[in-house]
N, C-alpha and C positions, 0 to 999 in steps of 0.2 A: 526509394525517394522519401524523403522525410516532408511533412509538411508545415510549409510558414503558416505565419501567421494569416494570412489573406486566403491558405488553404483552407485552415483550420474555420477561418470566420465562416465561411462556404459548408463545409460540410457540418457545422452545427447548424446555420441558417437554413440548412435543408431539413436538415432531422434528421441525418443519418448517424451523424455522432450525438447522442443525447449525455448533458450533464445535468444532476439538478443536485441542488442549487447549482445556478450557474450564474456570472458575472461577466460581461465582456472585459472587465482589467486583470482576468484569471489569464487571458490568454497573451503569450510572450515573443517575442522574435521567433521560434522553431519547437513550440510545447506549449503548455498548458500546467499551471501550477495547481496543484492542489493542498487543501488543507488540514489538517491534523481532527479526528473528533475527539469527544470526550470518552475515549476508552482505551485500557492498557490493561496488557497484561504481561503476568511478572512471573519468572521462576519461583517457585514453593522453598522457602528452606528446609530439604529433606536429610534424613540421617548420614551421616557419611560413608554408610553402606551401599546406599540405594544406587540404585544402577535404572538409569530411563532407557526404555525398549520402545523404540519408533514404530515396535509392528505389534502393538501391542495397546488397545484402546485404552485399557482401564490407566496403563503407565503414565499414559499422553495428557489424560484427563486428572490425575492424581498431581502430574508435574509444575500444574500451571494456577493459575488464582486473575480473577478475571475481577477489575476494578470497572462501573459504568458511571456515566454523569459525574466525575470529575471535574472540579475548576481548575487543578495545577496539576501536572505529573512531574516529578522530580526522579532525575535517572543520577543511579549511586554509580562511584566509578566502577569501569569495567563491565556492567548490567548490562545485558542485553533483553530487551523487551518485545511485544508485539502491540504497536499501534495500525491504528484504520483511518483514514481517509474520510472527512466530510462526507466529503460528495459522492455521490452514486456514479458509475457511465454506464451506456450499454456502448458497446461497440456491433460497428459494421460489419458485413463480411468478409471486407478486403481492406480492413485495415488495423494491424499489429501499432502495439507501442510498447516504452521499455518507460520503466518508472525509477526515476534518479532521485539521492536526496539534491534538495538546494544545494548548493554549492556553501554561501553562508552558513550552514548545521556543518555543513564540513570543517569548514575554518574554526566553527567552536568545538571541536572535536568528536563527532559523531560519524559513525558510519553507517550504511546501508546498505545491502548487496541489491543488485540491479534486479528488477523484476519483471520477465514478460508480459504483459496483455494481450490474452491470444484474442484474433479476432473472434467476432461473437459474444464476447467475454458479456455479463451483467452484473452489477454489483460495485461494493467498495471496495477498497486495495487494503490486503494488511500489507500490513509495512514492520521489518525485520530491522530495528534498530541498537546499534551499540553504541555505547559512550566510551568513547576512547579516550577522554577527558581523564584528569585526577583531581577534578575533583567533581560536584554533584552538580548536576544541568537543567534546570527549572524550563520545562514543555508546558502551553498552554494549549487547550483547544482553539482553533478556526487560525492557528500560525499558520503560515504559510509555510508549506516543509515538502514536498515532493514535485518533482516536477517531470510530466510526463511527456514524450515524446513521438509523436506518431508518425508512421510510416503507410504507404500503400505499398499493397503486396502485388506482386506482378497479373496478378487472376484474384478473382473471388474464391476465395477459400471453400473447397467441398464440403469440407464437416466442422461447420464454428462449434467454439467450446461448448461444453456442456458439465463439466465435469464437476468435481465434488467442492469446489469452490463458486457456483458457478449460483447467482441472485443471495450472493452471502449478505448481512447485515453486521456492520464490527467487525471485528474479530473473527477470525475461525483458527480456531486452534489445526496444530498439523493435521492431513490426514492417516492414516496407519499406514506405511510403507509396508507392504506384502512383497 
């Protein structure tokens, strides 16, 4: 079951969903929008040798170049980036959500791929974005760019998240796929 708006008002009024900063005009007809912060990060331009190994910390860590407190990010075409979310949430233990771009980044040609929040979850959302655009797409902080969508799960969840993303701040680069 996904929840409205008047769900949504309810279970932040309670404290069970915590956002902060939070706004009541964040919250939409069936989600909750969130906003972009000041940090990106970019692929490295590496030799045309180099070959990135996902299981492989130092590759992961060599591959990437971390920009913070940013006023503009400009995505070149075809770039694919890694931005974070404003806002912090913690989530409850019975309730999952999937994080969408706006629909508007879409029309200007960006994409996202969808992202779970498991219940439990704490922290900000990176966010896996491409410009699919030709040409370059000027990103500010606190835009409004994600919009997430929550659902209650049929039971409270036995084992909320915990895992290696789990009270991130920014950014987190991949973790090493073993």
């Amino acid at each position: 079951m996904i929840l409205s708006d008047f769900d949504l008002d309810n279970v932040i009024r309670d404290k069970r969903l915590v956002i902060k900063p939070f706004s009541r005009n964040m919250v939409r007809e069936n989600g909750i929008d969130f906003r972009l912060s000041n940090e990106i990060v970019r692929h490295r331009n590496m030799p045309a040798d180099f070959v990135y190994d996902p299981s492989d910390e130092k590759s992961i860590k060599n591959a990437f170049t971390t920009s913070k407190r940013t006023s503009r990010m400009i995505l070149e075409p075809k770039e694919q980036v890694l931005l974070s979310t404003y806002e912090h949430l913690s989530m409850p233990d019975d309730l999952v959500a999937f994080v969408e771009l706006r629909s508007t980044w879409a029309r200007n040609g960006l994409s996202m791929p969808p992202t779970i929040i498991d219940a439990g979850f704490k922290g900000t959302i990176t966010l896996e974005v491409i410009n699919n655009a030709p040409f370059r797409m000027l990103l500010k902080p606190k835009y409004p760019f994600a919009h997430i969508i929550f659902m209650k799960a049929t039971s409270r969840i036995r084992n909320p998240y915990s895992g290696s993303y789990f009270e991130q701040r920014g950014v987190k680069l991949p973790k090493v796929i073993k």
